[in-house]
C-alpha positions in Angstrom: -62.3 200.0 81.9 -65.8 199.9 83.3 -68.1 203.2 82.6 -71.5 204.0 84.6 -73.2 206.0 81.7 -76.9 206.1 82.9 -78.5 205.4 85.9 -82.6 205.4 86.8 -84.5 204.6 90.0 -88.1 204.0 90.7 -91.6 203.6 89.6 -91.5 205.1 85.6 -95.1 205.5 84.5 -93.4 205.0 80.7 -92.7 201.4 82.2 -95.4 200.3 84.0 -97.1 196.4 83.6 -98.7 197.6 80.2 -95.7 198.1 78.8 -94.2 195.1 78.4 -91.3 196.1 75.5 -89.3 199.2 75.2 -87.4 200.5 72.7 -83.4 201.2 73.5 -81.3 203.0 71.9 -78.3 201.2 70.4 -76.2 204.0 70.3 -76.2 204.8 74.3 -78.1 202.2 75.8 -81.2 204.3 77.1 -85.0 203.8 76.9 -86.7 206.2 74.6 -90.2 206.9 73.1 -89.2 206.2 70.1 -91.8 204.0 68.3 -90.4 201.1 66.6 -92.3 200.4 62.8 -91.6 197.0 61.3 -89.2 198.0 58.7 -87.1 199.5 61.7 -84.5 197.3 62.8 -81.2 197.2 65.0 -79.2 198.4 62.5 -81.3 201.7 62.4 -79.9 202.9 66.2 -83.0 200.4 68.6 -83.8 197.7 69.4 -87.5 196.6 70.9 -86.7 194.8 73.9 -89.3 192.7 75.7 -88.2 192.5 79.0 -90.9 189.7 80.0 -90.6 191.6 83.9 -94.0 191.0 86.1 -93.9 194.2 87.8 -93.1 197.6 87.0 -89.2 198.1 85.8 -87.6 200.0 89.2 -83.8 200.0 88.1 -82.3 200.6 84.9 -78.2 200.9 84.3 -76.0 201.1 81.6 -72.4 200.0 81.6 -69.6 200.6 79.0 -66.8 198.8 78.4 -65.0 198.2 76.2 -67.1 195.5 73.9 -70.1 197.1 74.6 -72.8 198.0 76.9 -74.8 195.9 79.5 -78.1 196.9 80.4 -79.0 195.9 84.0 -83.4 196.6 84.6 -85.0 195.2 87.3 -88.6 195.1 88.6 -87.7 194.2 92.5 -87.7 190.2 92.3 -86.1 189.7 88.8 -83.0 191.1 87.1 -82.9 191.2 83.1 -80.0 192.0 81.3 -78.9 193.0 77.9 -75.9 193.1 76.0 -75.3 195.4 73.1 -72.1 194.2 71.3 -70.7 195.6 68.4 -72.2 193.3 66.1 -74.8 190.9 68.4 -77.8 191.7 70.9 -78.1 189.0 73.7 -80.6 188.4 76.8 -80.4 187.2 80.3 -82.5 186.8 83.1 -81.5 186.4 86.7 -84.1 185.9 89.4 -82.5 188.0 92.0 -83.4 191.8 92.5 -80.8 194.6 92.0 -80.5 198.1 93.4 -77.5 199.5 92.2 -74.5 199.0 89.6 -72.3 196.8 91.8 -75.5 194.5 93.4 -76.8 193.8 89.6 -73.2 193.0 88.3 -72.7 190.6 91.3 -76.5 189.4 90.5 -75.4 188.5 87.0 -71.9 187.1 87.9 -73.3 184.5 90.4 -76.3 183.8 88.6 -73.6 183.0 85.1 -71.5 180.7 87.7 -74.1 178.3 88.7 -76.6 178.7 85.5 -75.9 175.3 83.1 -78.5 176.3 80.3 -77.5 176.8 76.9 -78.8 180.4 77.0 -76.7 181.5 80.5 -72.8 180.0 78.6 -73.9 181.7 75.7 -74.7 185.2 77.8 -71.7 184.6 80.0 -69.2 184.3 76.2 -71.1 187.7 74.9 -70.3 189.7 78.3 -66.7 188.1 78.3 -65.3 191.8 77.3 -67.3 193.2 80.5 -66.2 190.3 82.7 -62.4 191.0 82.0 -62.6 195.0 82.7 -64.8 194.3 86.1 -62.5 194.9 89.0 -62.0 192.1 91.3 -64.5 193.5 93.8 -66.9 190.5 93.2 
């Protein structure tokens, strides 16, 4: 079962093109000002995510299944995505925009399907627990 736990739209001047990492918490997938030291690591409740997006992030989601949590952010042109498992973080980025939940997890679901890289299978196994509990809507 599928569970929208955070949602943010628009221009964030915490996430403007300066900022070119955040830090996300492990525990419910949302950005924080939390400063990340380098003896701080994942285990520790974040991650430093650089999102590698050219404009400023306008959508950020988090979903909660079962096997974890997908983080949808998008900056209007390109889609990245994380994947907080229980015991591995992974990345993906689609080049399609997306303005809501259901548009990002189609954006990820066709960009998977026609993606041959190494890094897209390898997203596309992690997300395999969020892939069974999406409904058929896509």
């Amino acid at each position: 079962m599928l569970s929208k736990e955070y949602l943010v739209t628009g221009v964030f001047p915490h996430f403007d093109k300066s900022a070119s990492q955040l830090t996300i918490s492990t525990a419910d997938g949302t950005p924080t000002c939390f400063r990340l030291t380098r003896r701080r690591y994942a285990g520790d409740g974040y991650i430093r995510a650089r999102h590698g997006l050219k404009k400023p992030i306008t959508f950020y989601a988090v979903t909660k299944c079962e096997g974890g949590r997908l983080i949808s952010m998008s900056d209007g042109s390109q889609t990245r995505y994380y994947w907080l498992g229980p015991l591995r973080h992974s990345t993906y980025l689609a080049n399609k925009p997306s303005r809501n939940y259901e548009q990002a997890w189609a954006v990820l679901d066709a960009a998977l399907k026609t993606d041959t890289r190494l890094s897209a299978t390898l997203f596309a196994k992690a997300t395999r627990p969020f892939f069974c509990a999406l409904p058929l809507m896509i």
